[in-house]
C-alpha positions as CSV (number, residue, x, y, z in Angstrom):
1,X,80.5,140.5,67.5
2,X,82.4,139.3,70.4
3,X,81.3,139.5,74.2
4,X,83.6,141.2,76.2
5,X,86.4,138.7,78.1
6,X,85.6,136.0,75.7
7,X,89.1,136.0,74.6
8,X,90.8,136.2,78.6
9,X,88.1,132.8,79.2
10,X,89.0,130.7,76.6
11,X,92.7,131.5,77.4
12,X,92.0,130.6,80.7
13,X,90.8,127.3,79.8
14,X,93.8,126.7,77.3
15,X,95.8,127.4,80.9
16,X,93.7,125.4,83.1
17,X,94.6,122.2,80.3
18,X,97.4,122.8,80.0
19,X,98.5,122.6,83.4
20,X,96.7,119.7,84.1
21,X,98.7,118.3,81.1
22,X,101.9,119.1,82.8
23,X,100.9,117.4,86.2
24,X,99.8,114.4,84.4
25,X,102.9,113.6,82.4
26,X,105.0,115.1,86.0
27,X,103.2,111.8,87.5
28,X,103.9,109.9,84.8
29,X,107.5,110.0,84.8
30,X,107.9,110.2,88.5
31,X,106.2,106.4,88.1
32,X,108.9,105.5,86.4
33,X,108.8,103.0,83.1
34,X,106.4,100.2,82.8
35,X,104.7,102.0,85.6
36,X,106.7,100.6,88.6
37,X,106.6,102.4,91.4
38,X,109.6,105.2,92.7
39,X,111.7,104.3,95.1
40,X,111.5,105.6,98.4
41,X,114.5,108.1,99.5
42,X,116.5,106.2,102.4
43,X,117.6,108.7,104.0
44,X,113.8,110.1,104.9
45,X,112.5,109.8,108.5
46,X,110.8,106.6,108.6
47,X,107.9,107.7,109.9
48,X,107.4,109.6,106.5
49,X,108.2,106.2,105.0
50,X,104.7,104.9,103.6
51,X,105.8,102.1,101.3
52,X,109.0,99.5,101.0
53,X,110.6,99.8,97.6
54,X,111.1,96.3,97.1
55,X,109.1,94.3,99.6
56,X,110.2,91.1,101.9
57,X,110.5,88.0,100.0
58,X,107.9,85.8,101.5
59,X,109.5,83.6,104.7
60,X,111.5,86.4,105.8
61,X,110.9,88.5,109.0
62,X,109.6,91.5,108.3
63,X,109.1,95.4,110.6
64,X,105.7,96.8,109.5
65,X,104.0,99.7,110.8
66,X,100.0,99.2,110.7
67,X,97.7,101.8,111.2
68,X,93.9,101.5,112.9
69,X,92.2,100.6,110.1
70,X,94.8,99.2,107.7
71,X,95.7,96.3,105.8
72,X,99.4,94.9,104.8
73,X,101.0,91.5,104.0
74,X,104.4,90.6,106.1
75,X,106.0,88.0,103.8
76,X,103.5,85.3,104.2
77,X,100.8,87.0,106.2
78,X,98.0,89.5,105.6
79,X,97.3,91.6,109.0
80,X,94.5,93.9,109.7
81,X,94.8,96.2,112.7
82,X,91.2,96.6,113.9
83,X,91.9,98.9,116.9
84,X,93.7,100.2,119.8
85,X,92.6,100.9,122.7
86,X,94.4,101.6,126.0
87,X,98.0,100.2,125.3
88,X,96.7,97.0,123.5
89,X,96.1,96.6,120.1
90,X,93.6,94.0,118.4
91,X,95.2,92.5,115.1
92,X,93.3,90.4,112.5
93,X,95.7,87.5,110.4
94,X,93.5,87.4,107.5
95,X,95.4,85.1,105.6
96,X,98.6,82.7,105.1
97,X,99.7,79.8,105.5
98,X,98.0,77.0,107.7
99,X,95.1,80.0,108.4
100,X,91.2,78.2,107.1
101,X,90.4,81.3,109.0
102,X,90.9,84.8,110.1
103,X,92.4,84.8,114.2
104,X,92.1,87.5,116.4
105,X,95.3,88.9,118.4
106,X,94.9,91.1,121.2
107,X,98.9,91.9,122.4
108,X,100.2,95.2,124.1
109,X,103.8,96.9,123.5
110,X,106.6,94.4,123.7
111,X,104.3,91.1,123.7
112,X,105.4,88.1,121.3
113,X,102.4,86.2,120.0
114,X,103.1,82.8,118.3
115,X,100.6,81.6,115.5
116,X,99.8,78.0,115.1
117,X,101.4,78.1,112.1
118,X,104.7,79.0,113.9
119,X,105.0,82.4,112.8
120,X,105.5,84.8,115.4
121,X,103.9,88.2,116.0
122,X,106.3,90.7,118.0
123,X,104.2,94.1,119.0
124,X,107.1,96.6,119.0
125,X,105.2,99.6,119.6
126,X,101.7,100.3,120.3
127,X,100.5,104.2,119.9
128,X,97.1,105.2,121.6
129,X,94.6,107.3,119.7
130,X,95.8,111.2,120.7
131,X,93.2,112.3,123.6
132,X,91.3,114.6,121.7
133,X,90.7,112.3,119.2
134,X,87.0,112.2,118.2
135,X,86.4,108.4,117.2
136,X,87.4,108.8,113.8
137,X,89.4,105.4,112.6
138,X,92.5,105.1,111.8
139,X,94.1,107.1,114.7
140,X,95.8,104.0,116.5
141,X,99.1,102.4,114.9
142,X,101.3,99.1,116.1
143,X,105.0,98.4,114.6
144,X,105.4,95.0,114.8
145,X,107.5,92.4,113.9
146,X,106.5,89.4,111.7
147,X,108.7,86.4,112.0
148,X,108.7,82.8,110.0
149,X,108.9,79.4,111.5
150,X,112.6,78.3,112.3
């Protein structure tokens, strides 16, 4: 004997697989073959931009956008934003070339910074935390520019 809605659970399990199936295959081809990455749409805001669909060969200046918190490479550089606080932003250079170790940038909006190395650090825009942000990271952002020795 069969207990009542039996048959309406195991279908709904069959449904719940099944769709699962369907997003996992719909990710799947949105990656594209030998999973590469999609490219981004140009023609988006690029503030919705969260990824470069083919990056900045290194020794090239590069525009980056960094948020509190975040790590990215710029050509030849990994950078770490650590904070922001009241127009000035605190940026890490974890790595590159000529860096035995990580330096510490403090710059506010529209200050060049040049590296020992010769590259060049250009804070483009610095964005505050909003006001009634509650101390969470991640709220601060820089664009910057990342330039190579001439």
């Amino acid at each position: 004997m069969r207990r009542p809605g039996a048959r309406g659970a195991a279908f709904a399990r069959v449904s719940v697989c099944c769709a699962a199936l369907l997003a996992l295959l719909a990710f799947a081809a949105a990656c594209g073959e030998n999973g590469e990455e999609p490219a981004l749409d140009e023609s988006s805001p690029p503030e919705l931009r969260t990824m470069e669909a083919s990056p900045s060969p290194d020794g090239e200046e590069r525009t980056l956008r960094l948020s509190q918190g975040s790590i990215d490479r710029s050509s030849d550089l990994t950078l770490s934003l650590s904070r922001v606080t009241d127009g000035e932003a605190r940026l890490t250079v974890v790595d590159g070339p000529d860096i035995a170790e990580e330096e510490k940038v403090t710059a506010a909006e529209g200050d060049s910074v040049e590296l020992d190395n010769g590259y060049t650090i250009t804070f483009d825009k610095v964005e505050n935390a909003p006001e009634d942000h509650e101390g969470v990271g991640g709220a601060g952002a820089v664009e910057l520019t990342v330039s190579p020795p001439a």
